[in-house]
Residue, then its C-alpha position, 0 to 999 in steps of 0.5 A: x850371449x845371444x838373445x831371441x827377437x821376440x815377436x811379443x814385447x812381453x817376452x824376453x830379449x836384449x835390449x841395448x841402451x847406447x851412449x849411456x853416460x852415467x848409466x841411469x837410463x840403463x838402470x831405469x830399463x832394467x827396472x822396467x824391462x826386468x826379464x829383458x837383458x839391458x846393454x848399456x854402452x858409453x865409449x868414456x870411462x870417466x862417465x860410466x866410472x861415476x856410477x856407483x851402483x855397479x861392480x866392475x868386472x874390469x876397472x885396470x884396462x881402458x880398452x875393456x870395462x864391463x859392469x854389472x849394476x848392484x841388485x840389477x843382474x839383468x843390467x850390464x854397463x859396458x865401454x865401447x866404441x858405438x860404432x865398433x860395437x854396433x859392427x860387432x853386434x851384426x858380426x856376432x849375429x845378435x837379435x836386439x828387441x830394442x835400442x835406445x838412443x837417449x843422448x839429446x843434442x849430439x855435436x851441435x855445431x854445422x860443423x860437426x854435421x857429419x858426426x851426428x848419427x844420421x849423417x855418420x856411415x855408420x848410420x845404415x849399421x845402426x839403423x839394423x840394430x833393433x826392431x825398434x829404436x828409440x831417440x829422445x831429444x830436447x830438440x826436435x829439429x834433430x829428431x826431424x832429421x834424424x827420421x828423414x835421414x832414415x827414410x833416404x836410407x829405406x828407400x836406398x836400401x830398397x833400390x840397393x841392398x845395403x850390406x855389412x861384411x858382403x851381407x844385407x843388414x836391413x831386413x824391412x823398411x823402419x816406420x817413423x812415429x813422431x817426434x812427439x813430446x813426451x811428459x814426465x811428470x817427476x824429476x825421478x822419471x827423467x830416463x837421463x840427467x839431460x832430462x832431469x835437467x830439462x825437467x826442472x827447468x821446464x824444457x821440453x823433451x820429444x821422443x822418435x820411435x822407429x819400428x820395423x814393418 
């Protein structure tokens, strides 16, 4: 399907909630965002599998799963590959309101630097998907960086039009707001089960909003 961007948050849009896990931010959305169409999307079929909540349309096919959350028609939980889907977003011309990018610490390690999302090529393609990207974190350090390396992107983009399948794919400047920490005030709030847990064990959690001028 293909969704209008909306000039207002009020009015309908898709929005895709990437690296889902389990799916419980993804329903949480679709409480939120009732009029709004909700991707959810995790690349491990074990995680999504734990969801009971959902109907699968395909459960015999490891390359293609697809959910749709029990009295929630508005929320669809599918497996992929982030970054191939990401790719196929652009090459299908969908418009996202929003994303969300809720996985708090991904690869840790120095090591695996080039696997977190802003030190991955991938990063420029994700960075043009969303009129605005939401990323939540236990650590704020990786929020700090994750907008720095947003910032060295605009500014390359701006120099050197940044393209996709020989088109640009970043329309205006992301403008970064935080990261901040965010309260939740009940374990139900927690968007995740790394907030849930965060929650109960009195850890902080910081939000980044990235909103395009």
């Amino acid at each position: 399907p293909k969704h209008s961007s909306p000039g207002s948050s009020d009015e309908p849009g898709l929005i895709l909630d990437s690296g889902v896990g389990t799916g419980r931010s993804s329903r949480m959305l679709g409480e939120q965002h009732s009029k709004d169409l909700i991707i959810g999307v995790d690349r491990s079929l074990a995680r999504l599998s734990k969801n009971d909540d959902a109907t699968a349309a395909s459960k015999d096919n490891d390359d293609f799963f697809v959910q749709v959350v029990e009295g929630q028609p508005n929320v669809l939980l599918v497996r992929a590959e982030l970054g191939s889907f990401w790719r196929l977003i652009i090459e299908e011309g969908w418009e996202v309101k929003s994303q969300y990018l809720l996985y708090p610490n991904p690869y840790p390690k120095p090591r695996r630097l080039k696997s977190r999302f802003y030190a991955h090529p991938i990063f420029p393609v994700l960075l043009s998907i969303g009129n605005d990207i939401i990323v939540r974190s236990n650590w704020e350090g990786y929020l700090n960086e994750f907008a720095a390396s947003a910032n060295i992107v605009s500014d390359y983009n701006k120099a050197m039009p940044i393209t996709y399948a020989d088109k640009p794919i970043l329309s205006s400047r992301l403008l970064t707001d935080g990261p901040q920490a965010v309260v939740i005030e009940k374990e139900a709030s927690a968007l995740t089960l790394f907030e849930k847990k965060y929650f109960e064990c009195g850890e902080s959690i910081y939000e980044l909003r990235l909103k395009r001028a």
